[in-house]
PLY file of the C-alpha trace (Angstrom):
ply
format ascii 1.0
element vertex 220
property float x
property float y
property float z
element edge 219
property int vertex1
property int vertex2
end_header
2.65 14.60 -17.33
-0.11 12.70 -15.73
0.72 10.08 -13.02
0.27 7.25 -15.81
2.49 8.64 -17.68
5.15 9.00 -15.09
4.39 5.40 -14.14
5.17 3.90 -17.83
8.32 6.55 -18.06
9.65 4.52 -15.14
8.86 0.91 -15.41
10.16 1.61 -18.98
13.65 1.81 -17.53
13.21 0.01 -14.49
12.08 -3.21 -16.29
15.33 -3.93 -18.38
17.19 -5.60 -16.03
14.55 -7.00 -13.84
13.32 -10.01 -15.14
9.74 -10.91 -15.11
8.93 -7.20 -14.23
5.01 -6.87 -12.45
3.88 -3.29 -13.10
1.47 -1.74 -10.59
0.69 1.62 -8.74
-2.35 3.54 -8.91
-5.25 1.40 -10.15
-7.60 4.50 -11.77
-5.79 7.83 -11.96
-8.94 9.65 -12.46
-10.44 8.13 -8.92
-7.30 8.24 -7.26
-7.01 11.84 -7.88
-10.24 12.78 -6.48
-10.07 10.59 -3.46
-10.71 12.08 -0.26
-7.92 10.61 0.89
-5.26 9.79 -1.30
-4.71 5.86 -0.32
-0.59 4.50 -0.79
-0.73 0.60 0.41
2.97 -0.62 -0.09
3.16 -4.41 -0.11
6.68 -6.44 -0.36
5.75 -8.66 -4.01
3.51 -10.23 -5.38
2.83 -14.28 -5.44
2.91 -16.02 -8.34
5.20 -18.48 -8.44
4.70 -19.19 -12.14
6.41 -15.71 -13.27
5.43 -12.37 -13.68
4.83 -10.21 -16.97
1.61 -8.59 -16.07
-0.25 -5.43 -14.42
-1.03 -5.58 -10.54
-3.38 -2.25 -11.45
-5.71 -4.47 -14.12
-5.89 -7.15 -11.73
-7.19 -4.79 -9.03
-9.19 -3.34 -11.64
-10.94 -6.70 -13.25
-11.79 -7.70 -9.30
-7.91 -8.81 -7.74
-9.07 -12.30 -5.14
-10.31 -12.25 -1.81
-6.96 -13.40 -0.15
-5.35 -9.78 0.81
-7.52 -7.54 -1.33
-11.11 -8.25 0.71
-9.23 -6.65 3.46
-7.62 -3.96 1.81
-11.40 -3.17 0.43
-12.54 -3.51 4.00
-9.80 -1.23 5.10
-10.64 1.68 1.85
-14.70 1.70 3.02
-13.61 2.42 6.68
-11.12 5.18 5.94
-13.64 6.90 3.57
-15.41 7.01 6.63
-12.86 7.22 9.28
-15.40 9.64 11.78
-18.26 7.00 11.41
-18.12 3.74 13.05
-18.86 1.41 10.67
-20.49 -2.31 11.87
-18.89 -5.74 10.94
-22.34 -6.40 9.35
-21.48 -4.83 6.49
-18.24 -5.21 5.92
-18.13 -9.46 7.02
-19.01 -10.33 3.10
-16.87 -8.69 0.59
-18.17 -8.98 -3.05
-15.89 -8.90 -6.16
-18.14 -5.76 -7.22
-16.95 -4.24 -3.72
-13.70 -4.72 -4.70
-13.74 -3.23 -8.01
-16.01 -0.46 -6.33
-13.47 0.11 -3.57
-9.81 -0.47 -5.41
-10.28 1.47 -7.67
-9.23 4.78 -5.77
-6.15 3.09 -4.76
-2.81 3.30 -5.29
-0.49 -0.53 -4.68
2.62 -1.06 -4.58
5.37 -3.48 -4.49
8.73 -3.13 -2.93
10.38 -5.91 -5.26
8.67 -6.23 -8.63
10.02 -9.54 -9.81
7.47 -12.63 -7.64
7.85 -14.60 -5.60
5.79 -17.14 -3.23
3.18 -17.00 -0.98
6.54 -16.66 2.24
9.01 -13.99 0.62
12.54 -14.88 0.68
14.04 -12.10 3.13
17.55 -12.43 1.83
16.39 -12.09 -1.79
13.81 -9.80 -1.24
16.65 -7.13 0.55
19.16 -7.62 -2.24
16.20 -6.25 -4.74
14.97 -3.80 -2.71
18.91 -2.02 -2.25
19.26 -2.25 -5.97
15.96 -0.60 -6.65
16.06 1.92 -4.19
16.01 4.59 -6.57
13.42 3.21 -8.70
11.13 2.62 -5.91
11.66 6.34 -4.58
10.76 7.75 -7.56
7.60 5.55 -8.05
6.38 6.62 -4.43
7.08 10.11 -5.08
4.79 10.33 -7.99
1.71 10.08 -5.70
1.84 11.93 -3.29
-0.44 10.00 -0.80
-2.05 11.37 2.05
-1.56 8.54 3.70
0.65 5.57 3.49
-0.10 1.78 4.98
3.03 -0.19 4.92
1.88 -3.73 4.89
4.44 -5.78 6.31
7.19 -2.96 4.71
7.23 0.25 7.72
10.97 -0.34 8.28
11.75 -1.55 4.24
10.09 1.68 2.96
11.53 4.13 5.48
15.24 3.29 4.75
13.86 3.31 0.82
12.93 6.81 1.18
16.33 7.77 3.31
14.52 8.27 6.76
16.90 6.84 8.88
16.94 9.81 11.27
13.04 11.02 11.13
11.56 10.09 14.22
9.15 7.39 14.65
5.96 7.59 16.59
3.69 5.31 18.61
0.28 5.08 19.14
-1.34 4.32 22.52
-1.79 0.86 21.12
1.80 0.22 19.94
1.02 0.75 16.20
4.34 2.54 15.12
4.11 5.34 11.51
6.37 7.90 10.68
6.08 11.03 8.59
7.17 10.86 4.59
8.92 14.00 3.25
5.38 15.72 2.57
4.91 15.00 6.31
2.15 12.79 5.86
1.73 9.70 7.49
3.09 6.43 6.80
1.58 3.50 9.20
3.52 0.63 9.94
1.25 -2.12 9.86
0.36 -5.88 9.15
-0.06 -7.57 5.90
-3.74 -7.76 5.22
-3.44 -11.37 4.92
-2.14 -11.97 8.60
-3.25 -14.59 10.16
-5.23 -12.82 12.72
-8.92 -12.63 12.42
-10.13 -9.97 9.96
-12.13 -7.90 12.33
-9.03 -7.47 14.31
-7.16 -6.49 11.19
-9.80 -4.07 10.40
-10.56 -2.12 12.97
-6.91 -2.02 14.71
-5.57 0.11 11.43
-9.08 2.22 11.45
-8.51 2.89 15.37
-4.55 3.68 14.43
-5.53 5.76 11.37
-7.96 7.91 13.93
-5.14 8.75 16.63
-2.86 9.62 13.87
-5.08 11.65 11.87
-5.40 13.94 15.52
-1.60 13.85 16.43
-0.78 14.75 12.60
-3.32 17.96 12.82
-1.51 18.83 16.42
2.25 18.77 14.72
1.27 20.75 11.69
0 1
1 2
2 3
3 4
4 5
5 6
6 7
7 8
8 9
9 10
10 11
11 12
12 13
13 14
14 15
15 16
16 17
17 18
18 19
19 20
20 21
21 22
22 23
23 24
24 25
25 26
26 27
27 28
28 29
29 30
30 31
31 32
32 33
33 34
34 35
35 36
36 37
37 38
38 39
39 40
40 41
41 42
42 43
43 44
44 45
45 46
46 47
47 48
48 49
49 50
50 51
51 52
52 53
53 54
54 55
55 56
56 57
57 58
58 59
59 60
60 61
61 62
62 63
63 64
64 65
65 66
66 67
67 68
68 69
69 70
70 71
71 72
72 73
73 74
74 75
75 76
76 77
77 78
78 79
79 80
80 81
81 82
82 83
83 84
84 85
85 86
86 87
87 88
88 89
89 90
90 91
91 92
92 93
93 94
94 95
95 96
96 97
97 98
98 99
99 100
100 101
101 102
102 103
103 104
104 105
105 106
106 107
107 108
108 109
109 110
110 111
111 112
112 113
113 114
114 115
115 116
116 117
117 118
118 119
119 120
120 121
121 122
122 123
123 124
124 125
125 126
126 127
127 128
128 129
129 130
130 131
131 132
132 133
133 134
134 135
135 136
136 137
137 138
138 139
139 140
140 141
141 142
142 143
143 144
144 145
145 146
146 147
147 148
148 149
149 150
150 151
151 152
152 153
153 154
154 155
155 156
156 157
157 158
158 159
159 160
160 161
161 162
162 163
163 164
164 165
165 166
166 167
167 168
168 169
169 170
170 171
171 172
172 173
173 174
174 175
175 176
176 177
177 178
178 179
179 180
180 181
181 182
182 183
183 184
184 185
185 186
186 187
187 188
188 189
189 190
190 191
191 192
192 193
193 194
194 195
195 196
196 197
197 198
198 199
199 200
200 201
201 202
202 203
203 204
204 205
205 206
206 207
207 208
208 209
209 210
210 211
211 212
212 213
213 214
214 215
215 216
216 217
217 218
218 219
């Protein structure tokens, strides 16, 4: 069964008793697949205030918004090419043809699949997340990603996954991952909509991404 497949098996059962259910996960399983690197970015829920019902992957697909997904794109060119240094100059303007280009490799996921606003609710968004925990295990287990950006979610997705114990590491500039149960890595980083300048953004998860990529290859 193909990873679309496994999806809709899932959100088949998962969506009964969650209202206002927002599917999502990997955007194109044909690009995802052949990916160099396998991309997981786990985000906490998606804003709409007005309700959900829809697809986060045909969103991504028809172009998603500048607000969080220009940086995501931003973030998907650099790890493509995570030996080269790549200048501001051409990643400063992000097109919605870059982010159709770009996304659609990509897998995205929510923690808590019902919206919410543009400032989560941490009290409501915790509740979900404990009585999903199975269902949002299983999702992340279909993909198998080679590497994982928690946006805003490091701690949320390792108790998900049961990880209580693993050890978490540091790099030399304080940006703490740990390993999933494939022992690849899972970064504990900012929301791509931070308020901190985008450069910053950028090039502080490529540097992280670098380090880990060595101290991975040296633990294997």
């Amino acid at each position: 069964m193909g990873i679309t497949e496994q999806e809709q098996t899932l959100f088949n059962e998962w969506s009964v008793n969650r209202e206002d259910f927002v599917v999502d996960g990997v955007v194109s399983e044909t690009d995802y697949l052949n990916s160099k690197v396998k991309l997981c970015f786990v985000l906490k829920e998606v804003n709409d205030e007005g309700g959900g019902g829809w697809d986060l992957r045909e969103f991504i697909r028809n172009g998603a918004r500048s607000q969080t997904w220009n940086n995501i794109t931003r973030w998907v060119q650099c790890i493509q090419k995570k030996d080269e240094d790549v200048d501001w100059k051409l990643l400063g303007e992000i097109t919605e043809a870059d982010r159709i280009n770009f996304l659609k490799s990509i897998c995205a996921m929510n923690l808590k699949k019902s919206p919410g606003g543009h400032t989560t609710v941490r009290a409501s968004f915790d509740t979900v997340v404990t009585e999903d925990k199975i269902f949002i295990k299983n999702q992340y287990d279909i993909y198998n990603p080679g590497i994982t950006v928690c946006c805003g979610t490091g701690w949320d997705l390792r108790n998900v996954l049961d990880l209580y114990d693993g050890k978490v590491f540091e790099t030399s500039r304080g940006i703490k991952w740990f390993k999933n149960h494939q022992n690849n890595p899972v970064i504990m980083f900012a929301h791509p909509a931070a308020r901190v300048q985008d450069s910053l953004l950028v090039y502080g998860l490529i540097d992280a991404i670098r380090e880990i990529t060595l101290k991975v290859k040296a633990l294997a």
